[in-house]
C-alpha positions in Angstrom: -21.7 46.7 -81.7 -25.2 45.4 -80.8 -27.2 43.0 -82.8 -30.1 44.0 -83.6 -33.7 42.7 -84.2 -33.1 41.8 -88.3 -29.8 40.5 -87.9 -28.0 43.2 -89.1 -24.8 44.7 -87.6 -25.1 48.5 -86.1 -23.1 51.0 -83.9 -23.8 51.0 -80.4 -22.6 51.2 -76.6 -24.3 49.7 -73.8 -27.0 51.9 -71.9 -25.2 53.9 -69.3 -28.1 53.7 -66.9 -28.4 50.2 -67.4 -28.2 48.1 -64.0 -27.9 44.7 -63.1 -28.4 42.1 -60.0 -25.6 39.8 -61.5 -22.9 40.5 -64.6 -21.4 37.1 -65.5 -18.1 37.2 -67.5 -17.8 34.9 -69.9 -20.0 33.5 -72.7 -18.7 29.5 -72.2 -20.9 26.6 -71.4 -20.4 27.4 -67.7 -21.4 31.2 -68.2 -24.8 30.6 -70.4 -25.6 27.7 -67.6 -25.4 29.9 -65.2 -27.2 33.1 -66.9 -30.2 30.7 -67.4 -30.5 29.5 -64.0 -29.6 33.4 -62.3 -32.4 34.3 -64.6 -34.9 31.9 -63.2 -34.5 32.6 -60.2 -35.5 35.9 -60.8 -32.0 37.9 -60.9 -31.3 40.6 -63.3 -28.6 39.3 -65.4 -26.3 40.4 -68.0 -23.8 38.0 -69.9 -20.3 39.7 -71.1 -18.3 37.9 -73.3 -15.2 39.4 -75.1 -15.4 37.1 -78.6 -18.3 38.1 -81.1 -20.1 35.1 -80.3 -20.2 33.1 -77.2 -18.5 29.3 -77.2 -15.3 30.8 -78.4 -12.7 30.1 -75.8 -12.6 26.5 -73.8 -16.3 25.3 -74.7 -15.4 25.3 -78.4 -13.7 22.2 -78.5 -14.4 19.2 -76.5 -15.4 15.3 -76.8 -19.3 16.3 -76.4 -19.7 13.6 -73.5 -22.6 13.8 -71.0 -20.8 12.1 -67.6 -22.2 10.6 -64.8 -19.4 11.3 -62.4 -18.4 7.7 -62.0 -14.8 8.2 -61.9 -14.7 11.6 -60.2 -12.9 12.3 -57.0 -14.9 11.0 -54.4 -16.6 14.0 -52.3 -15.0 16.5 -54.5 -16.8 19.5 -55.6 -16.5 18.3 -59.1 -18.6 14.7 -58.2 -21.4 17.2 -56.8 -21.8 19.4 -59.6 -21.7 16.4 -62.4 -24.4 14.5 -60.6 -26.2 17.9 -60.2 -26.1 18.7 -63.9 -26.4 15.1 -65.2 -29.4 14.7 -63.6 -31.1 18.5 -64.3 -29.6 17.8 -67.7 -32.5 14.7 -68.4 -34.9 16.4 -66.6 -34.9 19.5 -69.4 -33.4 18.0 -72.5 -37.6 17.3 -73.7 -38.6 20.8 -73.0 -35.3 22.3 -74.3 -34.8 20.0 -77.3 -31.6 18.7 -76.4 -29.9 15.8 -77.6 -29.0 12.5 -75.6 -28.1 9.8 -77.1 -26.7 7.3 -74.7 -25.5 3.9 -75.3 -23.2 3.4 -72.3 -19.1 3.6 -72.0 -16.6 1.2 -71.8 -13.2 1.6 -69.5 -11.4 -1.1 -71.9 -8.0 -2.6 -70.2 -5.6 -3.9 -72.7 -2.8 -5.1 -70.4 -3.2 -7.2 -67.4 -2.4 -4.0 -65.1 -5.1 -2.1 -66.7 -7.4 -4.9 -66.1 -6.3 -5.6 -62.3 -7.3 -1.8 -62.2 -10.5 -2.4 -63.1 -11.8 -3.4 -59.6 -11.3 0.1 -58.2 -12.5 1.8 -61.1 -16.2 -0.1 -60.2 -15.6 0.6 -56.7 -15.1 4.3 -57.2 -18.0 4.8 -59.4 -20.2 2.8 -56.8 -19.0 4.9 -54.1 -20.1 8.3 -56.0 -23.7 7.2 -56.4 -23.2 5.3 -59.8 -24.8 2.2 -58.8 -24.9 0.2 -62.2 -21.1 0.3 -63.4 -20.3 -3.4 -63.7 -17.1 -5.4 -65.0 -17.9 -6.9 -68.1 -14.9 -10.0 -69.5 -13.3 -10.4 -72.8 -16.6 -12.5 -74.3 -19.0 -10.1 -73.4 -16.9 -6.8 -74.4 -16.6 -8.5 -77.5 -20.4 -9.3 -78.3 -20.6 -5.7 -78.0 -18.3 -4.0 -79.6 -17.1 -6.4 -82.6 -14.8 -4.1 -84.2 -12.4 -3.5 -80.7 -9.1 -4.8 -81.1 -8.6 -8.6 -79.8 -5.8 -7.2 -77.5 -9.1 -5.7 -75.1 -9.2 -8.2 -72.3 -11.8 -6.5 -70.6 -14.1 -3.6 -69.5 -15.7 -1.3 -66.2 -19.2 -0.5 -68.3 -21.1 2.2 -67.6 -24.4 2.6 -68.7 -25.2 6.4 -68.1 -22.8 8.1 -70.1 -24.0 9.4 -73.6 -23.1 11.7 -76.2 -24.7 15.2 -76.5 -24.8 18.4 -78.7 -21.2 20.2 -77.1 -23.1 24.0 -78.6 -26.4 23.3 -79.2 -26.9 22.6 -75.4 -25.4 26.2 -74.3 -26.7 28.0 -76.7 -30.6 26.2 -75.2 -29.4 27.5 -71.9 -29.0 31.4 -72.7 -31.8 31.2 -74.7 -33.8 30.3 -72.3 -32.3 33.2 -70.0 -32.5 35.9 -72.7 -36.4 34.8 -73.2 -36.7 35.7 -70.0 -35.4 38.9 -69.4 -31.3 38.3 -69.4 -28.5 40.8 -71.5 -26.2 39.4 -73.7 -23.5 41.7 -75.1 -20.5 40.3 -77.1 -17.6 41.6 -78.4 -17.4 42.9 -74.7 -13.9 42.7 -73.1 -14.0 43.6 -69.1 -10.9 46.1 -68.9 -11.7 47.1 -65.5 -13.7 47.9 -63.0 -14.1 48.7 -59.2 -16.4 47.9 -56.2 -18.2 51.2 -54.3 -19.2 49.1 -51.2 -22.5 48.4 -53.1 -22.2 47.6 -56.5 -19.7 47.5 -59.4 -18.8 49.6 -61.5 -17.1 47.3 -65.0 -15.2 49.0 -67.5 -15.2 47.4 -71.0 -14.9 48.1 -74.5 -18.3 48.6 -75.0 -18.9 51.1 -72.2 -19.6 51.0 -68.5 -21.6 48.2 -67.4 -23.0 48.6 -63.3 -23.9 45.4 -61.2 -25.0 44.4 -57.7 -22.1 41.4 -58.1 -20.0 39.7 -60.6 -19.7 36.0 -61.6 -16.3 35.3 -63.2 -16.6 32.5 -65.4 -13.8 33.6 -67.9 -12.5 30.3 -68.2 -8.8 30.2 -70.0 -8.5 34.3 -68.4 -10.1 33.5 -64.9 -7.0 34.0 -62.8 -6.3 37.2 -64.9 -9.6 38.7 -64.7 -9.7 37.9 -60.4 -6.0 39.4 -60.4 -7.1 42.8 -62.2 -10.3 43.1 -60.5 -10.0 41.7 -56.7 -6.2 42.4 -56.9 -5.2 38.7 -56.3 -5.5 35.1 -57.8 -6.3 31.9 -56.0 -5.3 29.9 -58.7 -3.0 30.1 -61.7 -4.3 28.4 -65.5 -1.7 26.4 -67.0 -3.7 25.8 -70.3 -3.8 22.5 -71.7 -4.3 21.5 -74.9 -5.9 18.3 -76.4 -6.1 18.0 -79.9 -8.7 15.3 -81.7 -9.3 13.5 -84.9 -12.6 13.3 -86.6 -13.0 10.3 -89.1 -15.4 10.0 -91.6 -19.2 9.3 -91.1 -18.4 5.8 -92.5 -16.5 5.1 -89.5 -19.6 5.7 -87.5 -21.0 2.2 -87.0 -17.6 0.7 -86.4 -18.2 1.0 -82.1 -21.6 1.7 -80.7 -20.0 2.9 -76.9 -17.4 5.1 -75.9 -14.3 3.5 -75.6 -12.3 5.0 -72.9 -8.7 4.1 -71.6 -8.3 3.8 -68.1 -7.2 6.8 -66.9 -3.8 7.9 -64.9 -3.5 10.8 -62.2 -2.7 13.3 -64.8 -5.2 12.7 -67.5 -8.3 10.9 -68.2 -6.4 9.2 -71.7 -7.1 9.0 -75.1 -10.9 8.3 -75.9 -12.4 7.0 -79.2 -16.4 8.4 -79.6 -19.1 8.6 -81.7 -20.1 12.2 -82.2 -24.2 13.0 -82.8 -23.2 14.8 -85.9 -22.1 10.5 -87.4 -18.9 10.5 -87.0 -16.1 9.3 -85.1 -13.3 10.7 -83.2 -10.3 9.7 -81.0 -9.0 12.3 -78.5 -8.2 14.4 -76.5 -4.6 14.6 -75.6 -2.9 16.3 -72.4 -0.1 19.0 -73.0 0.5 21.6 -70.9 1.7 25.6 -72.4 1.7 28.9 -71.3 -0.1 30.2 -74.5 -3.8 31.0 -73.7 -4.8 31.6 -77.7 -2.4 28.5 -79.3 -4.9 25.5 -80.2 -3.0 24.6 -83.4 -2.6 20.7 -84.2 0.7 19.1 -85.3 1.0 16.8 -87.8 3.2 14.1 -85.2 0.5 14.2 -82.8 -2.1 13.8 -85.1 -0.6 10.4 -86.5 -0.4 9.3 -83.1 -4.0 9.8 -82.7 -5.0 8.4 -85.8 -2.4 4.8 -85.0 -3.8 5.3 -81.0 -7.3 4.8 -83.0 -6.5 2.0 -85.3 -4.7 0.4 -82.7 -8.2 -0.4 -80.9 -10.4 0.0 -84.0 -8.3 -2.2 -86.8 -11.4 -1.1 -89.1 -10.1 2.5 -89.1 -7.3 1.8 -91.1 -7.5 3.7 -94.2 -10.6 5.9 -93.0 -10.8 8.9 -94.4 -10.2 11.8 -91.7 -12.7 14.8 -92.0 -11.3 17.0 -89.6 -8.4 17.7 -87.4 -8.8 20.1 -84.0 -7.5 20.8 -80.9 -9.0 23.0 -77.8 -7.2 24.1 -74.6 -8.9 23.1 -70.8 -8.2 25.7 -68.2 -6.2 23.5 -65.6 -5.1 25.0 -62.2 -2.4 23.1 -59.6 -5.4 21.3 -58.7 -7.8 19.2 -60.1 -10.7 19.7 -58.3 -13.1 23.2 -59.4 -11.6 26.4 -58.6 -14.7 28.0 -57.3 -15.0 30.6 -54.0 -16.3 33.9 -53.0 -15.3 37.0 -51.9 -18.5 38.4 -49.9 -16.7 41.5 -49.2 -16.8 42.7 -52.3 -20.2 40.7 -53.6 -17.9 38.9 -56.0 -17.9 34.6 -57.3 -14.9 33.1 -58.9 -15.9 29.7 -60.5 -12.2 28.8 -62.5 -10.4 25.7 -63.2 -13.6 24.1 -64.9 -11.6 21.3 -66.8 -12.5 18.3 -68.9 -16.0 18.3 -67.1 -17.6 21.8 -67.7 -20.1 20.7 -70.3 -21.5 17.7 -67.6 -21.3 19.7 -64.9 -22.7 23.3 -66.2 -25.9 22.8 -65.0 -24.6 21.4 -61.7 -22.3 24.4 -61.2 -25.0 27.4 -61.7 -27.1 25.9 -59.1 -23.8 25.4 -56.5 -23.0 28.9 -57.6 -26.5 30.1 -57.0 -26.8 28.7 -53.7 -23.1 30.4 -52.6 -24.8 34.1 -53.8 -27.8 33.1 -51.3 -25.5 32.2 -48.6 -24.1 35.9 -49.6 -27.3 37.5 -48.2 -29.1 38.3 -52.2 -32.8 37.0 -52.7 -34.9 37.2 -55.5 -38.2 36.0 -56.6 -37.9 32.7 -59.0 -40.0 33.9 -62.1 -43.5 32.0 -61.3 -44.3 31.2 -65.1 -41.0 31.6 -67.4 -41.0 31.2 -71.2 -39.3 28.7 -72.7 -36.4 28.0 -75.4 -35.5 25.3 -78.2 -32.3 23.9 -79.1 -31.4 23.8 -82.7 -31.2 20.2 -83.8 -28.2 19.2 -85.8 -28.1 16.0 -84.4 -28.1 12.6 -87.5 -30.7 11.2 -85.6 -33.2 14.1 -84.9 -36.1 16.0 -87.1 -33.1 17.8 -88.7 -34.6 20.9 -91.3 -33.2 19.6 -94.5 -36.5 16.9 -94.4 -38.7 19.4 -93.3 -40.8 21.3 -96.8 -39.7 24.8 -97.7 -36.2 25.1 -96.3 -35.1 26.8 -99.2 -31.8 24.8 -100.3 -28.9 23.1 -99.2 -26.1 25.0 -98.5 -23.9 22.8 -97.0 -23.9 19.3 -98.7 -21.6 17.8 -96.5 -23.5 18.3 -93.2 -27.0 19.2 -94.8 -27.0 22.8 -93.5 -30.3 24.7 -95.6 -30.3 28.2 -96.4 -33.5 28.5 -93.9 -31.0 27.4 -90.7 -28.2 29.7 -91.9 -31.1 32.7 -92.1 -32.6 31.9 -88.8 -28.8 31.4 -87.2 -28.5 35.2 -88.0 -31.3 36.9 -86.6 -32.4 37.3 -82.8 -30.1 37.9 -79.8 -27.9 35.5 -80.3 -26.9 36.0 -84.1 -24.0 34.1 -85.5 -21.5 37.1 -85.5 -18.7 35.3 -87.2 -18.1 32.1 -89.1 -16.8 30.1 -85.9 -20.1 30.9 -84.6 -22.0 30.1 -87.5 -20.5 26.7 -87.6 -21.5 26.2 -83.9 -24.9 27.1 -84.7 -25.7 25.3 -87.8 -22.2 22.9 -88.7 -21.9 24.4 -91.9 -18.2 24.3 -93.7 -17.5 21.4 -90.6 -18.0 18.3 -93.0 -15.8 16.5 -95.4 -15.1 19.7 -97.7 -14.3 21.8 -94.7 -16.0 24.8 -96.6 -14.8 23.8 -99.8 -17.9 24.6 -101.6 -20.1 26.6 -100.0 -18.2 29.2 -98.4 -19.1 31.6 -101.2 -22.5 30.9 -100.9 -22.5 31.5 -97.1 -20.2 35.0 -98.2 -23.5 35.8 -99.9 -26.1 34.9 -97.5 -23.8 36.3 -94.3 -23.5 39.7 -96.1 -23.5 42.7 -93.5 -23.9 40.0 -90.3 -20.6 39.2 -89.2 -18.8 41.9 -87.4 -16.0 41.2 -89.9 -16.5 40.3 -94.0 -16.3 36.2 -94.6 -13.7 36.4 -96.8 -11.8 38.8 -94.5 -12.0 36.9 -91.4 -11.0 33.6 -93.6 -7.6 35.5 -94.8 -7.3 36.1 -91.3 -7.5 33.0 -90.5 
């Protein structure tokens, strides 16, 4: 299938003839990053990603924070590539209508070994660059943040990190390569593929698909896709799941920061953050599986969450929980990035993008861009390239239900109009399926869940979505 220009779904294979500098596998965060800076830099790019619509494997689920980098691994590759994408992060977010909202974090200790802890924690983040992490005590933790349980003793705050639009963001990114000249084709699994000396030669279900190299951001499938292709792995993905809580919009204004634990070797901990969208989660946990596809919640887990949340913010007691979700995080037997080359064969692996991928995007596609110079390819950067907007879903942005003409309201809970859900379906990066509606526009995501309008959005989604709303919700 190929989307064409009104929206509609029609019958096509990819261009035989068609060539490219660079074919990047993989439509997550990492993948549209990197097809928007390839792109600028004048490559000919092509995006492949196996899912009718891109964000559908790791980058569908996270906590949606923008990280400085202050607790990374000091002189890892991961530290490098955060800072890298922080910063190019504020320096585009006006042009590309992104959303930052940042009112700091808060490393909260709750026992007197946490709080001994919190010495190195400052010291880390000082040593990676992060200059204005402080210790706050008990008095000033509490002016605050009011509604934190009395049992927090004390804090590490950091200033820089903010909450951000986890879909909006990526989506600005490939826009901004497909304005200027990059391929996106979904529903596009690579099933294999081999190297002349010169070029590759993909095999996938939409036809043959010819590069100059290949990027392999396939996330959750990396090692699989390096162990069909090069014929060996570097790294193995031991998926891990962390499922999250979403309370109400009322719970919104009960912390202004994000409260994070202080974190163990394994796992960065339990967070409780706002969301831009006005609300207020608690998540992720860490639990390791084999299953690449499982990112069900349990209903033991969830409780835990929901107590691990009350248990710092007494006022949630009683809230109302919207929604209940879990993704999975592509963890390798290391927790520093996964990425490497094979020049041989004009091939980049970038794998084992964890809990960081949506700070560090940015930050990877220029590390990534720099290892295909090293690998002998040059282009021209494009001297004047057109530009892309983000859509803006966040509470406190020019949202379209405000704006004259929209049409209606299709979504009550989340203030989705009819003129959002008819522009989220046309152009090359048409909503293809409910999931990626929802990503586009947050319809069905609020306290209903879909309750009400899903027949409306059966209506308006008629003869977009490569399979019928009501069919893809029985599958579901």
């Amino acid at each position: 299938m190929l989307q064409q220009g009104d929206g509609k779904i029609h019958p096509r294979r990819i261009p035989d003839e068609a060539a490219h500098d660079v074919v990047i596998i993989g439509g997550g965060v990492v993948g549209c990053a990197m097809a928007r800076r390839f792109t600028l830099e004048g490559a000919r790019v092509a995006l492949l990603e196996k899912a009718p619509d891109i964000l559908d494997g790791a980058s569908k689920a996270n906590s949606a924070i923008l990280h400085t980098g202050f607790d990374a691994p000091e002189g890892s590759l991961e530290l490098e590539c955060i800072r890298e994408g922080y910063q190019e992060y504020l320096e585009i977010r006006r042009s590309l209508g992104l959303v930052h909202e940042c009112d700091g974090a808060l490393v909260v200790a709750w026992n007197e070994a946490e709080e001994a802890a919190l010495e190195a924690i400052r010291a880390r983040a000082h040593a990676n660059g992060v200059g204005d992490v402080e210790i706050i005590g008990q008095a000033e933790l509490r002016r605050r943040e009011p509604n934190l349980s009395h049992r927090a003793r004390a804090a590490a705050l950091v200033p820089g990190e903010g909450i951000v639009d986890p879909w909006s963001a990526p989506h600005a990114y490939l826009a901004h390569g497909l304005a200027n000249g990059a391929r996106l084709v979904t529903s596009c699994e690579v099933t294999g593929g081999a190297f002349d000396g010169g070029a590759w030669q993909l095999e996938t279900t939409r036809g043959p698909v010819r590069a100059t190299s290949v990027i392999n951001c396939a996330g959750l499938y990396g090692d699989l896709v390096d162990r069909a292709l090069l014929g060996e792995a570097r790294f193995q993905i031991t998926p891990r799941k962390g499922q999250f809580v979403v309370f109400d919009k009322a719970a919104r204004d009960l912390v202004t920061s994000i409260i994070l634990p202080v974190p163990n070797e394994r796992t960065k901990g339990i967070v409780v953050f706002p969301t831009v969208f006005g609300n207020l989660a608690v998540g992720p946990t860490a639990e390791d599986q084999q299953s690449r596809t499982d990112a069900s919640t349990d209903t033991e887990t969830l409780r835990a969450l929901i107590e691990d949340g009350i248990a710092k913010i007494p006022a949630l007691k009683g809230m109302p929980v919207t929604a209940v979700y879990a993704g999975l995080r592509p963890a390798t037997e290391e927790k520093d990035y996964r990425i490497a080359t094979t020049p041989a064969k004009n091939w980049i692996t970038v794998g084992g993008i964890r809990s960081t991928g949506l700070s560090a995007a940015l930050g990877i596609a220029r590390h990534v861009f720099a290892l295909y110079r090293e690998m002998g390819h040059r282009h021209d950067p494009l001297p004047d390239p057109a530009g892309a907007r983000a859509n803006m879903l966040a509470e406190s942005g020019p949202r379209d239900w405000k704006q004259p003409g929209h049409g209606e309201i299709v979504c009550h809970c989340e203030l989705v109009t009819r003129r959002e859900i008819e522009a989220a379906l046309k152009g090359p990066l048409a909503a293809r399926s409910l999931a990626g509606l929802k990503r586009k526009t947050r319809a069905t995501m609020g306290r209903c869940q879909g309750f009400y309008c899903t027949a409306r959005l059966a209506e308006l989604t008629d003869g977009h979505f490569e399979m019928p709303l009501a069919e893809e919700i029985g599958h579901g």
